[in-house]
C-alpha positions in Angstrom: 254.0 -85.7 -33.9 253.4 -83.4 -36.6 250.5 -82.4 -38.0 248.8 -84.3 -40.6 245.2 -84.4 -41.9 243.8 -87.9 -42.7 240.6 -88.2 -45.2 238.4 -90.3 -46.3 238.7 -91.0 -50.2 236.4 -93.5 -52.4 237.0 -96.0 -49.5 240.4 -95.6 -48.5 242.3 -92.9 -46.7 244.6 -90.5 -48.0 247.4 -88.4 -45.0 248.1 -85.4 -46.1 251.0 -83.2 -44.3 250.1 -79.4 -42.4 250.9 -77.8 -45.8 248.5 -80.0 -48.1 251.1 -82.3 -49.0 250.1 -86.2 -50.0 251.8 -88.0 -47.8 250.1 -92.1 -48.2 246.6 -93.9 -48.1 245.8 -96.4 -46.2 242.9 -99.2 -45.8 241.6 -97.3 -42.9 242.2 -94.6 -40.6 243.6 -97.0 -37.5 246.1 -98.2 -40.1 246.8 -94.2 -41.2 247.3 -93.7 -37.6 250.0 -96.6 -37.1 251.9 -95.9 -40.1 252.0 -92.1 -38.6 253.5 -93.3 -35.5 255.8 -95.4 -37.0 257.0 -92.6 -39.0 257.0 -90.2 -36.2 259.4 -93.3 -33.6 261.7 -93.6 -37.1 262.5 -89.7 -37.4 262.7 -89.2 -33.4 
């Protein structure tokens, strides 16, 4: 998987890409995390 950087944001989190990129927010970092894999199975 590549590497992204998840962070917390005014009670939501934001995925950012290695180069600082927004990528999508999420509800909560578990959810981040599962939309990551999902991306990562789609583009494999």
């Amino acid at each position: 998987m590549a590497d992204y950087k998840i962070q917390w944001v005014r009670g939501h989190v934001e995925v950012y890409d290695r180069f600082g990129r927004f990528c999508f927010s999420a509800d909560t970092e578990q959810e981040a995390l599962a939309d990551l894999q999902e991306l990562y199975e789609l583009s494999a």
